[in-house]
N, C-alpha and C positions, 0 to 999 in steps of 0.2 A: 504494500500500500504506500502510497507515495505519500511525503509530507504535507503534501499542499492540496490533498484530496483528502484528508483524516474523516473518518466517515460520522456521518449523521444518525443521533439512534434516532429510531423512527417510535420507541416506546414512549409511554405517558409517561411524563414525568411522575415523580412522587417525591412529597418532603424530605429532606434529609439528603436527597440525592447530589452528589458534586457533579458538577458540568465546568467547561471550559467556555468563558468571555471571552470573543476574539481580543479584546482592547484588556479590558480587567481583570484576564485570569481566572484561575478554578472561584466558583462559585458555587454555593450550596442553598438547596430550593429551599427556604424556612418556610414559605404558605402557598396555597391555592388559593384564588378568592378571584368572586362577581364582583364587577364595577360595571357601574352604570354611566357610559362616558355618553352626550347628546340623545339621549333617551334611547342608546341600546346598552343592552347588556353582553360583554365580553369574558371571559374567564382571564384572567391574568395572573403571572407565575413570579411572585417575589424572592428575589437573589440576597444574599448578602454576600460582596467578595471577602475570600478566605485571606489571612491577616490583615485586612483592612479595616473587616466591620461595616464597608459603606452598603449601601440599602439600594438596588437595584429593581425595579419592579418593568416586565415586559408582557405584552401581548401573548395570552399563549399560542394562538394560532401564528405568531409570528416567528417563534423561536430560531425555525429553519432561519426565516428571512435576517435576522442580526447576526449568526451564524454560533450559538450555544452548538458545543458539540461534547463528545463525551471527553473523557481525560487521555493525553496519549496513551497508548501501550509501551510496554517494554521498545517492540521491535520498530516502532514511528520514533522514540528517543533514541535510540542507537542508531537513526537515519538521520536525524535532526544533528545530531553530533559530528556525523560522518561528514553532514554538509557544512557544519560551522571548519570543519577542520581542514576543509580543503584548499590548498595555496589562495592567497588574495591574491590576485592581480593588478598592476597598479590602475589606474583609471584613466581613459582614455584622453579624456578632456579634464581640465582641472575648472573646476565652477567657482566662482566667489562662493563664502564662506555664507553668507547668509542666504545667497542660493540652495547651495548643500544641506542646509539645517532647514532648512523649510521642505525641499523634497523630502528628506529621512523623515521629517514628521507624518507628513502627507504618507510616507511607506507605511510606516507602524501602525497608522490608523485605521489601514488596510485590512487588521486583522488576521491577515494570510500568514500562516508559521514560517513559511516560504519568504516573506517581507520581513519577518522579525527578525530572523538569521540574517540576512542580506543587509540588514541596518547596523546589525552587531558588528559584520564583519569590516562593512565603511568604516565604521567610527573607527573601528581596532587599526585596520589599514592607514588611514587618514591622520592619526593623531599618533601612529607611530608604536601603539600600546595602550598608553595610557592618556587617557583626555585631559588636555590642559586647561579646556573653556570651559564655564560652568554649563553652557546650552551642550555641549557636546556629553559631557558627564550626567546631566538629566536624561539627555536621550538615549544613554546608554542604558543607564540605569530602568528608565523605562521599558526598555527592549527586554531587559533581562529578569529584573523583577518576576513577571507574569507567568515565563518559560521557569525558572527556579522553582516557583512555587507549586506549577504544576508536576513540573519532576520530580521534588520533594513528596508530593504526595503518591505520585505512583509509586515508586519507588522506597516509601518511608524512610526518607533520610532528611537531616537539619536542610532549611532552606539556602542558608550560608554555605553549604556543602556544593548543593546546585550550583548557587551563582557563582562559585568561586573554579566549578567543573566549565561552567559554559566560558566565563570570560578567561581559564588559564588555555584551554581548547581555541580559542579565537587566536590568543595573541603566539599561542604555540603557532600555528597557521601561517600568520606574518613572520615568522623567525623560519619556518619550513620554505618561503616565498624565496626569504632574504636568502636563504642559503645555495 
């Protein structure tokens, strides 16, 4: 299965259940509930994202459509790794800086795992390793976050463990380039 097709359960949801936020990471269903939005009634599926606490509430017939999907498996993270770790190349055209950081935003908003890696690996490329701007370091940090936490949970391992697998894999990457 490819990363960037990670499939969609087609089951009802139920409480309790973790799903993956394109944008905010594993989340977990806390309620089902009618809302009556312009005199129709809707079912809607309340989130809360996992280490954040923040409160997410979505259409349930829409879920497909913002893209909730389940948590990766095993063999999509040891795909996802595969692709963080493969030589960066340098970039063809070099863009002003605050070109650069507005596309990468626009990527990650994307939602596509496919987009999240490929943001990681820019930044990693672009700054040499480690980000010296603070917008570049947020963006990083944003990219990575989300993926961490999801892997942390498939996997049961500390979330710091994650992030510190995904971005030592990136910048490995850049020094595999260099060589």
């Amino acid at each position: 299965m490819s990363v960037a097709a990670a499939s969609v359960d087609t089951t009802v949801p139920k409480v309790g259940d973790v799903l993956t936020h394109p944008v905010h990471g594993p989340v977990r269903i806390v309620s089902l509930c009618t809302r009556t939005v312009r005199d129709t009634e809707r079912e809607y599926v309340d989130l809360v994202v996992i280490d954040d606490e923040m409160r997410i509430s979505v259409p349930a017939d829409g879920k497909d459509v913002i893209g909730l999907r389940p948590l990766l498996g095993e063999s999509e993270i040891v795909e996802m790794i595969a692709q963080l770790a493969e030589p960066i190349p340098a970039p063809e055209k070099k863009a002003s800086w605050a070109h650069r950081i507005k596309s990468l935003q626009m990527q990650l908003q994307t939602g596509r795992l496919t987009d999240r890696v490929e943001v990681i690996r820019s930044i990693v490329r672009d700054s040499g390793g480690t980000p010296s701007s603070l917008a570049e370091r947020n963006l990083l940090r944003q990219a990575i976050d989300p993926l961490a936490s999801e892997i942390a949970i498939a996997r049961g391992v500390p979330r710091e463990g994650a992030q510190e697998l995904l971005q030592s894999t990136a910048e490995n990457a850049l020094e595999a380039d260099a060589a």
